[in-house]
N, C-alpha and C positions, 0 to 999 in steps of 0.2 A: 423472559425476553428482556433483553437489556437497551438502551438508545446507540447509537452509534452516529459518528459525524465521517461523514467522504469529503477530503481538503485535498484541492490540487495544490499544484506549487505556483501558480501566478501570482500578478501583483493584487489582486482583489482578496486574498487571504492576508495580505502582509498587516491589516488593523487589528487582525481575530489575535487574543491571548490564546495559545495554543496547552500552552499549559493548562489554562482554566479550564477550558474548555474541556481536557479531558477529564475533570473530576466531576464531569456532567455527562459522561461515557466513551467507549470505545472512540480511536478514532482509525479512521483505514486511509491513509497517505499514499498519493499517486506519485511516480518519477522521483523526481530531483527533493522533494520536499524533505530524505532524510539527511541531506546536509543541509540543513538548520531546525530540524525535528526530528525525532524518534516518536513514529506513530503508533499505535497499537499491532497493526498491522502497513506493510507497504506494499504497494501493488505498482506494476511494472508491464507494457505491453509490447514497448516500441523496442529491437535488438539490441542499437546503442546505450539505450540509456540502462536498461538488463542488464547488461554485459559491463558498463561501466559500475552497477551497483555491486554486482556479487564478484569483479576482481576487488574492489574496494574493500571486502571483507565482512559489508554488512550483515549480508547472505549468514552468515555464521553465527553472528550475533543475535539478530533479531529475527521475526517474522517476515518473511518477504516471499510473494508470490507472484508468478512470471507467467508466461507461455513455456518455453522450452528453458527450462534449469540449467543450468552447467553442472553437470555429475562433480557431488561434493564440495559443492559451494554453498550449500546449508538452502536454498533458498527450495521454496514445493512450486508446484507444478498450482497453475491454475483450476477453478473446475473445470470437470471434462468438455462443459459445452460452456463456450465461449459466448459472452455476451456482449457482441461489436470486436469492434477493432484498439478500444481505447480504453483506458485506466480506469477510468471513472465508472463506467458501468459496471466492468469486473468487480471494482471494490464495490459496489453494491450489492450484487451479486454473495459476494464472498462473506458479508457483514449479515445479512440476509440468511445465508449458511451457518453462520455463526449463533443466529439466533438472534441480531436485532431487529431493531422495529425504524 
């Protein structure tokens, strides 16, 4: 079992060293947070801002998990049962799957 951190992208994350942070575990990034981090993993709910990540070309690049994909934009599917409506929980969720604590 390894730790893992869930960081949105508001202004209350803006003091955390994100970097340090992950040499102290996983980190699973909601929305907007991967233009100005690359998170372990990134988690995505809302369609805009989805849609804005995997034209972007993240989706290809990194780990990034959504509701509905766009076929061959590299990005997976969330797990099959959804937990809320919002980022945050799924990356719990998925970090959890993952095997943290």
């Amino acid at each position: 079992m390894t730790r893992a951190f869930v960081i949105g992208n508001g202004v209350s994350r803006r003091p955390v060293d994100l970097a340090r942070l992950q040499t102290h575990g996983k980190i699973y990034g909601c929305n907007a947070l991967y233009r100005e981090f690359v998170p372990d993993c990134l988690v995505s709910t809302d369609r805009p801002i989805s849609t804005q990540i995997q034209e972007s070309g993240y989706s290809r690049l990194h780990r990034h998990h959504t509701r509905r994909p766009t076929e061959g934009s590299g990005a997976e599917c969330l797990l099959t049962k959804y937990h809320g409506y919002s980022s945050g929980p799924n990356a719990v969720a998925l970090a959890c799957n993952d095997g943290a604590r």
